[in-house]
N, CA and C atoms of all chains as a GROMACS GRO file, in nm:
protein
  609
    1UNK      N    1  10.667  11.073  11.173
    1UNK     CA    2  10.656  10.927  11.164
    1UNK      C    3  10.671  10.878  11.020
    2UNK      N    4  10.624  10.958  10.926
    2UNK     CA    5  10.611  10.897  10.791
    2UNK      C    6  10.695  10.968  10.738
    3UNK      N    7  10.822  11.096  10.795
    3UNK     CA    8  10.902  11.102  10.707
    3UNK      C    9  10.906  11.211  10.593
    4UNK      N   10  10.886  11.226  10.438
    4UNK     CA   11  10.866  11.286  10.390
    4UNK      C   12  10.728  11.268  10.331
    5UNK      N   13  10.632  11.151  10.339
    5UNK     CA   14  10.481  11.085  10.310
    5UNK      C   15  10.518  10.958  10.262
    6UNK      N   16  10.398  10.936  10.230
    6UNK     CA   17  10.350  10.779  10.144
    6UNK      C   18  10.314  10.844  10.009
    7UNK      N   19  10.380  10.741   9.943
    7UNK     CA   20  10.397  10.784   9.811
    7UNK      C   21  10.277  10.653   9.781
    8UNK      N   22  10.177  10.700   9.708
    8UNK     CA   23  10.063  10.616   9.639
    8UNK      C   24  10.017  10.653   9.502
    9UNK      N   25  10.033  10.592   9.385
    9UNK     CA   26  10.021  10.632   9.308
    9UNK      C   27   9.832  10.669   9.280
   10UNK      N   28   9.765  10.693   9.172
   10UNK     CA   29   9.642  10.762   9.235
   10UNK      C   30   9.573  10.614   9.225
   11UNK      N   31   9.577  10.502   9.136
   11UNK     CA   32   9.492  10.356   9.157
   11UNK      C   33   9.468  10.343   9.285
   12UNK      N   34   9.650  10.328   9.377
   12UNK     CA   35   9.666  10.211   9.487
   12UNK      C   36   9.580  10.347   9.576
   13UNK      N   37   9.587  10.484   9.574
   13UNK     CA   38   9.506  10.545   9.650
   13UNK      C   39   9.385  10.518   9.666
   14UNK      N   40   9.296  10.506   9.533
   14UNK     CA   41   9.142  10.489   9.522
   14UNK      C   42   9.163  10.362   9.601
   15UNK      N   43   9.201  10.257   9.544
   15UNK     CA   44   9.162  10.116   9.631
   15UNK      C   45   9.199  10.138   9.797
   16UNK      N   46   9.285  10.197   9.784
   16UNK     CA   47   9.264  10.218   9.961
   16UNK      C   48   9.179  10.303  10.067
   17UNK      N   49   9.128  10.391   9.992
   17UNK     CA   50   9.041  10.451  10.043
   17UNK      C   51   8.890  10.404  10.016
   18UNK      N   52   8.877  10.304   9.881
   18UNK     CA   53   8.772  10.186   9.833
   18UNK      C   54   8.719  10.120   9.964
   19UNK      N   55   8.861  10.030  10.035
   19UNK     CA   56   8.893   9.984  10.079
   19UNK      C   57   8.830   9.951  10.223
   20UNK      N   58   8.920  10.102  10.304
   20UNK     CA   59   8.856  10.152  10.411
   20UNK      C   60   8.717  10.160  10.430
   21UNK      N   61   8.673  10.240  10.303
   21UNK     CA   62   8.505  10.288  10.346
   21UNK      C   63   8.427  10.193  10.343
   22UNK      N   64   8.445  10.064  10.260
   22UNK     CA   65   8.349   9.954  10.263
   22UNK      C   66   8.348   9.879  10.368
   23UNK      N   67   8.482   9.854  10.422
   23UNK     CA   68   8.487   9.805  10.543
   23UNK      C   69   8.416   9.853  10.638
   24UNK      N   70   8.421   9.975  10.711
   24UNK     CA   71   8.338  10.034  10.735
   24UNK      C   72   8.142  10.051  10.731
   25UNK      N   73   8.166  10.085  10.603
   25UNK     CA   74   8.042  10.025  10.546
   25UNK      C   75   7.981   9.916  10.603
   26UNK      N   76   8.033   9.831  10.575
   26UNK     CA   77   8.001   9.667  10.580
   26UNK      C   78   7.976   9.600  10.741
   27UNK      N   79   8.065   9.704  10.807
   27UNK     CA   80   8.063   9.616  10.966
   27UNK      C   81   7.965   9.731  11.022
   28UNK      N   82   7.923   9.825  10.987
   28UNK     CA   83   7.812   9.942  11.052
   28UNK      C   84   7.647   9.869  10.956
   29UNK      N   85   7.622   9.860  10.853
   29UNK     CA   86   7.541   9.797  10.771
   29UNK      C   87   7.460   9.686  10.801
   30UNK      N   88   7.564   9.587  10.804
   30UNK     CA   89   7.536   9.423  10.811
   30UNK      C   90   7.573   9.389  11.001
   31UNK      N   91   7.442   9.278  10.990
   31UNK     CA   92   7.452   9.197  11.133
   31UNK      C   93   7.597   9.092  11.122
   32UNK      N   94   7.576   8.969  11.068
   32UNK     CA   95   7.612   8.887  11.029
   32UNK      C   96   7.769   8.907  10.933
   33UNK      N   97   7.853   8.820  11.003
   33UNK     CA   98   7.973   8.792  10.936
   33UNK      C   99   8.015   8.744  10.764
   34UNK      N  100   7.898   8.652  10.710
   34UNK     CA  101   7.903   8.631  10.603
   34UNK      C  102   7.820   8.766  10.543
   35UNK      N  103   7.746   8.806  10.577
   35UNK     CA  104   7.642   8.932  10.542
   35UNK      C  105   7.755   9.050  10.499
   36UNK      N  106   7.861   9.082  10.600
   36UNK     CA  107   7.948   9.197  10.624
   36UNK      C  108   8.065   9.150  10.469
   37UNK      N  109   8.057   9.061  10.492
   37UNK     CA  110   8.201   8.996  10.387
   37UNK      C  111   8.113   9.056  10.250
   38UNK      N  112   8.004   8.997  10.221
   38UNK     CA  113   7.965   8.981  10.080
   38UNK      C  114   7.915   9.166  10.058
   39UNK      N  115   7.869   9.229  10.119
   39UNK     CA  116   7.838   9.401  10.142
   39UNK      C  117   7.992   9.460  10.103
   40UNK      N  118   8.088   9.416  10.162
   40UNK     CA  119   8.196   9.475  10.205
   40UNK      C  120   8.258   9.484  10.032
   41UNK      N  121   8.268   9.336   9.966
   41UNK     CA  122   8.359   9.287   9.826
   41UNK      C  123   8.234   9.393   9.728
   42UNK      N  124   8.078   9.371   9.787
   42UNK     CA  125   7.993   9.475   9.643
   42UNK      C  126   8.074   9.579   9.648
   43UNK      N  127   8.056   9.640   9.762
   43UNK     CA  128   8.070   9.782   9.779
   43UNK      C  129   8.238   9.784   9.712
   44UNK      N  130   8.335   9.728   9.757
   44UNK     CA  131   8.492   9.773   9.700
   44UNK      C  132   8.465   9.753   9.524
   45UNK      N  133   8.420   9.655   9.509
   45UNK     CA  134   8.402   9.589   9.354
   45UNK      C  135   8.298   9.765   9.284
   46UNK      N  136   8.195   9.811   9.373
   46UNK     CA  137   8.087   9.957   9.301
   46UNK      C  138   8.211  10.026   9.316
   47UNK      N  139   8.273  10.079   9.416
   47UNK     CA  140   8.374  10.175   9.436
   47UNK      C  141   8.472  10.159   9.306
   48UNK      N  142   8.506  10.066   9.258
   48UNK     CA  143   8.627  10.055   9.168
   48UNK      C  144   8.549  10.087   9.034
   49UNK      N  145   8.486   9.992   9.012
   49UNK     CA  146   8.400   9.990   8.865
   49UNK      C  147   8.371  10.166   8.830
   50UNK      N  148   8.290  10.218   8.918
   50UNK     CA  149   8.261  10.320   8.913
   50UNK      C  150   8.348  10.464   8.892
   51UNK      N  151   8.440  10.408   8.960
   51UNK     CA  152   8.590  10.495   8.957
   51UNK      C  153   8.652  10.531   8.855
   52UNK      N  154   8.691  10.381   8.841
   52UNK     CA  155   8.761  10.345   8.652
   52UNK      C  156   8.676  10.388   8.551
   53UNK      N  157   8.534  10.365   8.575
   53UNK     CA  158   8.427  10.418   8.493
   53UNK      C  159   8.457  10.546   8.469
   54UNK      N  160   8.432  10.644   8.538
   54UNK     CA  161   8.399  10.770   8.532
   54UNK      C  162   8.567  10.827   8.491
   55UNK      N  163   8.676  10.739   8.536
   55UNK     CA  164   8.832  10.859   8.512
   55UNK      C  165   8.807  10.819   8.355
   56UNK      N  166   8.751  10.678   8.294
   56UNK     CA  167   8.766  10.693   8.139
   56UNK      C  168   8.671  10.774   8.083
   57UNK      N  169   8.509  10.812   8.090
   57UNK     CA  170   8.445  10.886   8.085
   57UNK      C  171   8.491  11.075   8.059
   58UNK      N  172   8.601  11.064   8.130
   58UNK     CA  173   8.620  11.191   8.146
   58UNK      C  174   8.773  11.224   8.097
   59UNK      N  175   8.846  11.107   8.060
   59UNK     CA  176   8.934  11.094   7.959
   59UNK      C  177   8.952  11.198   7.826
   60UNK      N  178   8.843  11.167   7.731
   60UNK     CA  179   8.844  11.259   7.608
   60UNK      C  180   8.884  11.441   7.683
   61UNK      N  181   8.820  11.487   7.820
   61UNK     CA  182   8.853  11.576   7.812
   61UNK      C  183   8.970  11.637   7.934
   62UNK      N  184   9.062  11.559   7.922
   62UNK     CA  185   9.178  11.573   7.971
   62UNK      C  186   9.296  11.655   7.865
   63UNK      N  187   9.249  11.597   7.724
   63UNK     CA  188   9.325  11.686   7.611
   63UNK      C  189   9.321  11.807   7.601
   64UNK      N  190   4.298  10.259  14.093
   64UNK     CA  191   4.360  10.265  13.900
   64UNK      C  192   4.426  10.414  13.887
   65UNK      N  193   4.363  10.494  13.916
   65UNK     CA  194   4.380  10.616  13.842
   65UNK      C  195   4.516  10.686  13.923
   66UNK      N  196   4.562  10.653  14.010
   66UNK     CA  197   4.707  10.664  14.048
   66UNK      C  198   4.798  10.566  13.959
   67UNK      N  199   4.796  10.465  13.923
   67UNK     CA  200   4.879  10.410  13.945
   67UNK      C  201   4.957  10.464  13.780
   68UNK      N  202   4.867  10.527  13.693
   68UNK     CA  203   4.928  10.571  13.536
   68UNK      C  204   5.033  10.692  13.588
   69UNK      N  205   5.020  10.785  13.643
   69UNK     CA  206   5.137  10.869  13.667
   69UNK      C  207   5.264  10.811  13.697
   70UNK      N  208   5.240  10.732  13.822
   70UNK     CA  209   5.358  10.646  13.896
   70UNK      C  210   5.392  10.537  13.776
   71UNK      N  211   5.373  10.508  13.679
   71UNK     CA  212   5.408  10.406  13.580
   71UNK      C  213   5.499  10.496  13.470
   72UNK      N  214   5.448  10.603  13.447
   72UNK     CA  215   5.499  10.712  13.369
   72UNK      C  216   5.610  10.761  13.442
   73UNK      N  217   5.652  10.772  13.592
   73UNK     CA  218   5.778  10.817  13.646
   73UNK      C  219   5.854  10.691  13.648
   74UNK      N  220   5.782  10.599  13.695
   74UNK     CA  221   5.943  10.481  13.662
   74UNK      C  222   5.997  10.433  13.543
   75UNK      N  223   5.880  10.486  13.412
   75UNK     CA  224   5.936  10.476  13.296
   75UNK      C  225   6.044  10.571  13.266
   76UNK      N  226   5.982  10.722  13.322
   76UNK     CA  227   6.123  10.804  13.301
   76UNK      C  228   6.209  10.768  13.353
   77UNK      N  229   6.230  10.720  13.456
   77UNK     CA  230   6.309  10.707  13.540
   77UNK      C  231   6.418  10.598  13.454
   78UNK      N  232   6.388  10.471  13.424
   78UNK     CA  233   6.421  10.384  13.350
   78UNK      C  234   6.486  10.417  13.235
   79UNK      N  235   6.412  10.528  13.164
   79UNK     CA  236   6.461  10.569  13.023
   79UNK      C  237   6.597  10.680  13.052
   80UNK      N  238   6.647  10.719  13.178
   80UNK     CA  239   6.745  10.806  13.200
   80UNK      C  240   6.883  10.746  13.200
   81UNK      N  241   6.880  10.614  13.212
   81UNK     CA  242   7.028  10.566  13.253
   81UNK      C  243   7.091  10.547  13.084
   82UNK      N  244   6.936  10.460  13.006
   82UNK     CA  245   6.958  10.436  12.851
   82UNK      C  246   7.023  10.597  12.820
   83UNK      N  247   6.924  10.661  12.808
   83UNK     CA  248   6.999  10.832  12.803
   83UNK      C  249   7.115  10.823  12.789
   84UNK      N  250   7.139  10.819  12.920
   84UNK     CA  251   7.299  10.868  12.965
   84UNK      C  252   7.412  10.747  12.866
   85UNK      N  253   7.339  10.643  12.877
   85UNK     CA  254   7.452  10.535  12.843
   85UNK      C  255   7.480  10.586  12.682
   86UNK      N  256   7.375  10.576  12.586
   86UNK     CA  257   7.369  10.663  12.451
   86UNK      C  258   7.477  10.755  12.458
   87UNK      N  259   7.475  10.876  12.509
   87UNK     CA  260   7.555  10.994  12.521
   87UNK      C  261   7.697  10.936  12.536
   88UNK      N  262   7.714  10.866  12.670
   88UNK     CA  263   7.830  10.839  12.725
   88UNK      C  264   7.900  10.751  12.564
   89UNK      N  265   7.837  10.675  12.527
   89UNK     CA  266   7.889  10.564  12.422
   89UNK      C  267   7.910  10.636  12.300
   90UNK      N  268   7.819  10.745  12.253
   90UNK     CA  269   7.824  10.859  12.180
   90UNK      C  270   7.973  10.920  12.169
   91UNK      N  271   8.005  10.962  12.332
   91UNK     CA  272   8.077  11.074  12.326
   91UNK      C  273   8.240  10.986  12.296
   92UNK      N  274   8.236  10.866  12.356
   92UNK     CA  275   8.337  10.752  12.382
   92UNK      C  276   8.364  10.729  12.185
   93UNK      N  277   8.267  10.686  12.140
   93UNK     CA  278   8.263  10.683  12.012
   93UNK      C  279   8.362  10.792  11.886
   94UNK      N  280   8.280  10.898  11.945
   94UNK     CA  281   8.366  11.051  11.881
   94UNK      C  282   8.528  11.040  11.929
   95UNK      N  283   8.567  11.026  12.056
   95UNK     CA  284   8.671  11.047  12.137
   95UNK      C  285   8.787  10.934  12.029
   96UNK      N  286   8.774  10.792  12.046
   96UNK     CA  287   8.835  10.724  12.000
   96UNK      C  288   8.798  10.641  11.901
   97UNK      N  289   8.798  10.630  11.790
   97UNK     CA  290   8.680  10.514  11.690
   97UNK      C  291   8.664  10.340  11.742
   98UNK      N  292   8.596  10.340  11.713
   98UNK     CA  293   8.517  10.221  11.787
   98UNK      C  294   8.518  10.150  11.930
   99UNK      N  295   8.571  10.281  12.034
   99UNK     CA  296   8.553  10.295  12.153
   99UNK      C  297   8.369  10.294  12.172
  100UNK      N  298   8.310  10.301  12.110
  100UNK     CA  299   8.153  10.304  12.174
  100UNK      C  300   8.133  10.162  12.211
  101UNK      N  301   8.153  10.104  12.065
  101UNK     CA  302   8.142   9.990  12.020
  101UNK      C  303   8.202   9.868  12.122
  102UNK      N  304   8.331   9.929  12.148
  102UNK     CA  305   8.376   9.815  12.263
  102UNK      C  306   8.276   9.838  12.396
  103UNK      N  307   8.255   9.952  12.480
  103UNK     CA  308   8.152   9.969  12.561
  103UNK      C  309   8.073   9.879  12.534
  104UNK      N  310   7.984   9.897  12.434
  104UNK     CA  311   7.844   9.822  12.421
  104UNK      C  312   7.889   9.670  12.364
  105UNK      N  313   8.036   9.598  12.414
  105UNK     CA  314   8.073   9.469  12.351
  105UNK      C  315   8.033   9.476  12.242
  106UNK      N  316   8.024   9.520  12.109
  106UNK     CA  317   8.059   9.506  11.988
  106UNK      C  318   8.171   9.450  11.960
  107UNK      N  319   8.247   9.391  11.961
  107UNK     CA  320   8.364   9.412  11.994
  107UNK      C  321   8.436   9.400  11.772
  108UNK      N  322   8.388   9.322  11.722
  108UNK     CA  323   8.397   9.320  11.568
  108UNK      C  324   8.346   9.433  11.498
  109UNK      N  325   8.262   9.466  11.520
  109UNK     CA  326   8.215   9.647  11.478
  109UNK      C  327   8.329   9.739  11.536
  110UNK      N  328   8.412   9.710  11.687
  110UNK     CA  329   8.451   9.820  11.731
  110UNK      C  330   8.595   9.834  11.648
  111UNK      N  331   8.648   9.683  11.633
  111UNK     CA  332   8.739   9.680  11.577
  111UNK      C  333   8.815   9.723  11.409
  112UNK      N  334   8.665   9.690  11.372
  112UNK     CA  335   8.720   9.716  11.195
  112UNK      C  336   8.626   9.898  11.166
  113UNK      N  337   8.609   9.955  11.276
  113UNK     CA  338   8.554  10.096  11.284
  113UNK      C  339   8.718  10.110  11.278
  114UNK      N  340   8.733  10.040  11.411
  114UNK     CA  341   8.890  10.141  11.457
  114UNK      C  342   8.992  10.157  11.327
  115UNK      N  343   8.992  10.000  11.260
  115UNK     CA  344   9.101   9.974  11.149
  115UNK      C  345   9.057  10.088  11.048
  116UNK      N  346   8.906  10.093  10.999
  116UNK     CA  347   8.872  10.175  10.882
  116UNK      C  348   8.894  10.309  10.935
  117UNK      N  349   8.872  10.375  11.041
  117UNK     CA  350   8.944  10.526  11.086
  117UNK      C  351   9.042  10.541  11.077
  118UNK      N  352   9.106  10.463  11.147
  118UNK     CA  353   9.274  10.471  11.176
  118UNK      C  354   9.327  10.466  11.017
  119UNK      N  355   9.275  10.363  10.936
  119UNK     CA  356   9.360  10.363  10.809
  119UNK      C  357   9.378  10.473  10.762
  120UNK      N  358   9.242  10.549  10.691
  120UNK     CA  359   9.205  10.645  10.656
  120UNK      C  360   9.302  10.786  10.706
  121UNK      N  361   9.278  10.812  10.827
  121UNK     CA  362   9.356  10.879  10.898
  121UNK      C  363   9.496  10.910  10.840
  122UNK      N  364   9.557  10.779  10.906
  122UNK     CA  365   9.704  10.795  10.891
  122UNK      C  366   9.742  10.767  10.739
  123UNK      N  367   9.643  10.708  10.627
  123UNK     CA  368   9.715  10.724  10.470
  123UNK      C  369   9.725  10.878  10.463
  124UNK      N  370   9.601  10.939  10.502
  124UNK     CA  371   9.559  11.096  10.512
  124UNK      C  372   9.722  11.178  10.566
  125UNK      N  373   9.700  11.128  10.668
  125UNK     CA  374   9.840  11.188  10.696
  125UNK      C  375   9.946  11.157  10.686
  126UNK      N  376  10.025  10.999  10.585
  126UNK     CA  377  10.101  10.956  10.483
  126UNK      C  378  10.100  11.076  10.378
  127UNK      N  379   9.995  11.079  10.325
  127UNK     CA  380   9.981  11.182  10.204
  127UNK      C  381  10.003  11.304  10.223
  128UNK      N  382  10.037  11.349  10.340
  128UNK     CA  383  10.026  11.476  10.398
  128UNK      C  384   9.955  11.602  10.342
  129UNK      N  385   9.822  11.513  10.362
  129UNK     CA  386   9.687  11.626  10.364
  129UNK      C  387   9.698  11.708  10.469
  130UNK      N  388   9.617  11.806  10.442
  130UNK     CA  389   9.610  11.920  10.524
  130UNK      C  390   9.486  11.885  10.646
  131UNK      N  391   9.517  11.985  10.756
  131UNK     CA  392   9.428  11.935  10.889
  131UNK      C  393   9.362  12.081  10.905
  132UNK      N  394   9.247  12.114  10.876
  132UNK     CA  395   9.202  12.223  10.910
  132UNK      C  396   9.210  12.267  11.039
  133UNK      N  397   9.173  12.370  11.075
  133UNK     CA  398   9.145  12.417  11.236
  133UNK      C  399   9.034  12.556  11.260
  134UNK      N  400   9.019  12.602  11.366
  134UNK     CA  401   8.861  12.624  11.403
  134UNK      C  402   8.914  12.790  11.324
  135UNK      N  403   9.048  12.826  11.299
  135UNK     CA  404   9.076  12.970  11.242
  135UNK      C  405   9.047  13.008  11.089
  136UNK      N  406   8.969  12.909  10.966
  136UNK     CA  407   8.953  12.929  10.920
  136UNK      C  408   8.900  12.993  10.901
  137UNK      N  409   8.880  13.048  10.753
  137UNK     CA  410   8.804  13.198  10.768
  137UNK      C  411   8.683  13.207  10.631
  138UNK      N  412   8.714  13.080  10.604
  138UNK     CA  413   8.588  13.016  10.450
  138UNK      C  414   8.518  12.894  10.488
  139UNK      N  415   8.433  12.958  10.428
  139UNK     CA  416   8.322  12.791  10.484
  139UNK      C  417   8.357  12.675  10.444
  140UNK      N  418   8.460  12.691  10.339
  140UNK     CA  419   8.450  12.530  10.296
  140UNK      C  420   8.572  12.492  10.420
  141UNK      N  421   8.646  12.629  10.479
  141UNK     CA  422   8.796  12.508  10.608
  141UNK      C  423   8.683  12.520  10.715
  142UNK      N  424   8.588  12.560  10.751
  142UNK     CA  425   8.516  12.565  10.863
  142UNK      C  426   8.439  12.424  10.850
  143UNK      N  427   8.367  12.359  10.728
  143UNK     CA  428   8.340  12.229  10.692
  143UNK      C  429   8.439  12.157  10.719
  144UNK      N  430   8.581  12.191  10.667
  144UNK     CA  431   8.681  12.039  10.668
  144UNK      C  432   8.716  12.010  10.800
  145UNK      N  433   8.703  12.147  10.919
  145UNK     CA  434   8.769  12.126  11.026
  145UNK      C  435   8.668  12.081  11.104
  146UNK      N  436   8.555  12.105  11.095
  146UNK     CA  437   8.452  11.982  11.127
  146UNK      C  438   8.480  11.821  11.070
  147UNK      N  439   8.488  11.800  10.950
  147UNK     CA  440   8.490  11.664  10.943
  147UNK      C  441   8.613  11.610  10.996
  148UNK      N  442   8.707  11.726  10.985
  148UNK     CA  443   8.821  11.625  11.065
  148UNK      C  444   8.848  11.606  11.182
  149UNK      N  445   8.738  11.753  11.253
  149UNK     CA  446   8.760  11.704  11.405
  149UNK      C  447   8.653  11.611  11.492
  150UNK      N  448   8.588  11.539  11.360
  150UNK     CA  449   8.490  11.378  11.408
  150UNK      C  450   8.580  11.306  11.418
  151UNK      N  451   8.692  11.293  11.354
  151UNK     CA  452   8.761  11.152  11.361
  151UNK      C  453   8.872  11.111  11.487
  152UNK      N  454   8.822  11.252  11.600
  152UNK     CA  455   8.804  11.199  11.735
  152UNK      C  456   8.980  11.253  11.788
  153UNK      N  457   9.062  11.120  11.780
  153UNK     CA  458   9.172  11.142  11.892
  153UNK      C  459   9.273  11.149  11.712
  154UNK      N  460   9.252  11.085  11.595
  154UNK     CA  461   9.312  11.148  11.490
  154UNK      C  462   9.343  11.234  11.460
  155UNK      N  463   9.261  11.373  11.573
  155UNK     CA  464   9.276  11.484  11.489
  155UNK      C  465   9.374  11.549  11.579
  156UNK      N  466   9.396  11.482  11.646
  156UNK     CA  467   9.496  11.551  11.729
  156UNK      C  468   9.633  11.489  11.705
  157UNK      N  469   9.661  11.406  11.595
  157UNK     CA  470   9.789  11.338  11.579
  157UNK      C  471   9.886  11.393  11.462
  158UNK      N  472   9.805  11.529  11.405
  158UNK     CA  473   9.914  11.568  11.292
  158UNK      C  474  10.066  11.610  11.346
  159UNK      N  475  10.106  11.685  11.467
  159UNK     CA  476  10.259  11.701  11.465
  159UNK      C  477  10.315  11.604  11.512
  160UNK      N  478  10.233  11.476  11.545
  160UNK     CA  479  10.354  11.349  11.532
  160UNK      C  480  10.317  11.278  11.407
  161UNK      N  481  10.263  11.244  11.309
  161UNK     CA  482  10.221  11.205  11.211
  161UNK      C  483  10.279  11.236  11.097
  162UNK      N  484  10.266  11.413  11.099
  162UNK     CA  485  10.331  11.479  10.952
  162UNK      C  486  10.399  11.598  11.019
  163UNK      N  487  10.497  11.541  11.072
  163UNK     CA  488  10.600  11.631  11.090
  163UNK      C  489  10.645  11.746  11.019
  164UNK      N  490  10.665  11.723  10.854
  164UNK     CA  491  10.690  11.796  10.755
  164UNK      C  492  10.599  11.890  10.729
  165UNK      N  493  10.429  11.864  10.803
  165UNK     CA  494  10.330  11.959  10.771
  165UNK      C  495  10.270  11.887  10.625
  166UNK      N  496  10.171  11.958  10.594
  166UNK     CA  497  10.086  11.949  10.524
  166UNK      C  498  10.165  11.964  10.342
  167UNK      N  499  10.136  11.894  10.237
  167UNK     CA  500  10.171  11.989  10.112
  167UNK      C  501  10.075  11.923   9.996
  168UNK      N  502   9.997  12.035   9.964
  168UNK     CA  503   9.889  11.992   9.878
  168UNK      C  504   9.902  12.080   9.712
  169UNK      N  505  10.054  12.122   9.742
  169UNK     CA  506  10.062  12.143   9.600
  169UNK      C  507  10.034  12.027   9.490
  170UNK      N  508  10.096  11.897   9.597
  170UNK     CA  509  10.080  11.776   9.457
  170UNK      C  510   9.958  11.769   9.478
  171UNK      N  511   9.893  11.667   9.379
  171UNK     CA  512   9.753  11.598   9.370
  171UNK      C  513   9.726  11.501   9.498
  172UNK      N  514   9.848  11.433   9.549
  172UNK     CA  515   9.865  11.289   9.641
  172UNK      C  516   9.835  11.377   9.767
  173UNK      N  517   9.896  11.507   9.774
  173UNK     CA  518   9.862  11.643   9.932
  173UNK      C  519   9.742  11.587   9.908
  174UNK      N  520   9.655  11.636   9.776
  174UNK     CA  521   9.505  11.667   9.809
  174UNK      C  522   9.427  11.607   9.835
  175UNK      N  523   9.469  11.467   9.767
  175UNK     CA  524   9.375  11.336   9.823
  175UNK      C  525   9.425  11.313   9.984
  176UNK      N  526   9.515  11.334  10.029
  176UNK     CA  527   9.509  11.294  10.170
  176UNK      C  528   9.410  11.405  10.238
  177UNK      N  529   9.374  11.510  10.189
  177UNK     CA  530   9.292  11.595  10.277
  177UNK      C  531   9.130  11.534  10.246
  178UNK      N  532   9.111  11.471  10.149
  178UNK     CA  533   9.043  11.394  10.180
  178UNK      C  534   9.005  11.329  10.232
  179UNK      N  535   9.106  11.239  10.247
  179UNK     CA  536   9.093  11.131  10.312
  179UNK      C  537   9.114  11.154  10.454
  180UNK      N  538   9.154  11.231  10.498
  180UNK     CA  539   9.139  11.296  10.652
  180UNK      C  540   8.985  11.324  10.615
  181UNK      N  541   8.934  11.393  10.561
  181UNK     CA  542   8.794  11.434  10.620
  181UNK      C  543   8.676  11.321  10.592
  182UNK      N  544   8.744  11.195  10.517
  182UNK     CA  545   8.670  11.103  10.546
  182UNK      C  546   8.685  10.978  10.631
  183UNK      N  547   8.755  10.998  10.705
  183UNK     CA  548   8.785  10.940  10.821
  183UNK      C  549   8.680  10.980  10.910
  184UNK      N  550   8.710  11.125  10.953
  184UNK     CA  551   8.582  11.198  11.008
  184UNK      C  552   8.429  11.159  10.997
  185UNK      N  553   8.430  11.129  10.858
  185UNK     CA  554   8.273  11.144  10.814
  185UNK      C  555   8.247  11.015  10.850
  186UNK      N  556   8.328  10.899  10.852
  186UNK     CA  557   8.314  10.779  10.854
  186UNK      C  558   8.300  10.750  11.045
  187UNK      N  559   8.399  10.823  11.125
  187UNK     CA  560   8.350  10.814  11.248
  187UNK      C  561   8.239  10.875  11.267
  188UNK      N  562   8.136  10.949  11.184
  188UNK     CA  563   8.035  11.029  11.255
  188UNK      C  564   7.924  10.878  11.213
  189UNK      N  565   7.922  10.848  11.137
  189UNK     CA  566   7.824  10.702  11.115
  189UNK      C  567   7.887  10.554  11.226
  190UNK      N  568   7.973  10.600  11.255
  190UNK     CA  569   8.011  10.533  11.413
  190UNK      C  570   7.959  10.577  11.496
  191UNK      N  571   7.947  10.684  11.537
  191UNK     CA  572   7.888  10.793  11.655
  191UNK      C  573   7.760  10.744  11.648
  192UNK      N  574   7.708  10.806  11.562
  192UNK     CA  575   7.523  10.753  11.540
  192UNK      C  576   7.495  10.568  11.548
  193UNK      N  577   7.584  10.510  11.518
  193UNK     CA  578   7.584  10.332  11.545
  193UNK      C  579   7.564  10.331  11.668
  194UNK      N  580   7.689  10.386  11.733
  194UNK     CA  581   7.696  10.374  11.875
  194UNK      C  582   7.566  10.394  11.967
  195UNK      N  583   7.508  10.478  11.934
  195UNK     CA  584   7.412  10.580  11.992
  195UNK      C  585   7.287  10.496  11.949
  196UNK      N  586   7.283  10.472  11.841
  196UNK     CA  587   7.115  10.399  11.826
  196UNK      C  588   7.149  10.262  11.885
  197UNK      N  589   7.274  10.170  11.920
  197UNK     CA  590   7.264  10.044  11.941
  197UNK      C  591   7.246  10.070  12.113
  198UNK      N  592   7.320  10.176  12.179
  198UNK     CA  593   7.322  10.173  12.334
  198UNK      C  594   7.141  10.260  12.352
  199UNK      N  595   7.092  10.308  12.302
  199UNK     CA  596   6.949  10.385  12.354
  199UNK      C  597   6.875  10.235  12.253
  200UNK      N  598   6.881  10.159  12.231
  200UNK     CA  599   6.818  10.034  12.229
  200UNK      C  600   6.747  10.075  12.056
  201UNK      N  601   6.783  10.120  11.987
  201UNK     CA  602   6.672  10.162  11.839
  201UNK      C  603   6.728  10.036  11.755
  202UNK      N  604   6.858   9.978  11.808
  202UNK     CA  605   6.936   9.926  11.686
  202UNK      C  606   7.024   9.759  11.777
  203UNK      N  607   7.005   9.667  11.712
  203UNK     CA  608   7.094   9.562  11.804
  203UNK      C  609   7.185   9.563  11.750
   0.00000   0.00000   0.00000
């Protein structure tokens, strides 16, 4: 179906897999529709911060 | 009086067997297809963005052409992955129409899809348990 794959570079990967799990997250978590929305944007917004955080963190020892 | 506490205690079991069964059944419905429990028990917005967040997961997983463990591994860590990937129900049965080409985790993009296959999995097993505490009544 997909050929030879999906080509994702590693960002658009993290955010999609960010993505997924909060969603997730968010509709198993929360009752409420506005509840699920605002859970859903923390959680993608911790997922990223944290991400970007830690690949620069660990930057210096990539050399 | 003193009859009537036994006979109150059997129609409670009695009562508490169908919840049982319905749990299990919504359980097993749950595992089988993602957010199949969820539609059972009319969830129907839980069942749906379960299904979207599996299914995504899944098929980027197998976009990326991560690897799909199976029960022949022979190290604990493919005996772990082929557990988490065989939670994510009727996904795990879609790699030779999915990734035709098979698996290749020489690149880095292989390896994150084997990830992301086994968190698909992990993500339907907190479906499974949703399912299960909302139909045996622990959870609305």
């Amino acid at each position: 179906m997909f050929g030879t794959g999906v080509h994702l570079s590693h960002f658009a990967a993290m955010v999609t897999f960010a993505l997924c799990v909060s969603v997730a997250f968010a509709c198993l978590g929360r009752q409420t529709l506005a509840g699920r929305i605002k859970y859903a944007l923390l959680s993608l917004a911790l997922f990223l911060v944290i991400g970007v955080g830690l690949a620069w963190l660990m930057y210096p020892f990539s050399k | 009086m003193a009859t009537d506490a036994p006979l109150t205690e059997k129609s409670a079991e009695r009562s508490a067997h169908p919840i049982a069964a319905i749990a299990v059944v919504a359980a097993i419905a749950a595992w089988a297809v993602p957010g199949l429990g969820h539609l059972l028990l009319r969830r129907w917005g839980r069942a749906a963005f379960l299904f979207l967040a599996v299914g995504g997961l899944a098929l980027v997983g197998y976009g990326m052409r991560g690897e799909v463990f199976n029960t022949r591994s022979t190290d604990p860590f493919g005996e772990l992955g082929f557990l988490a990937d065989a939670l994510s129900g009727a996904f795990y049965f879609l790699p030779r129409l999915l990734e035709a080409a098979g698996p290749d985790v020489s690149r880095a993009v292989g390896d994150y899809g084997t990830r992301f296959l086994a968190a698909a999995g992990v993500v339907n097993l907190l479906g499974v348990l949703d399912a299960y505490r909302i139909a045996s009544g622990r959870k609305s």
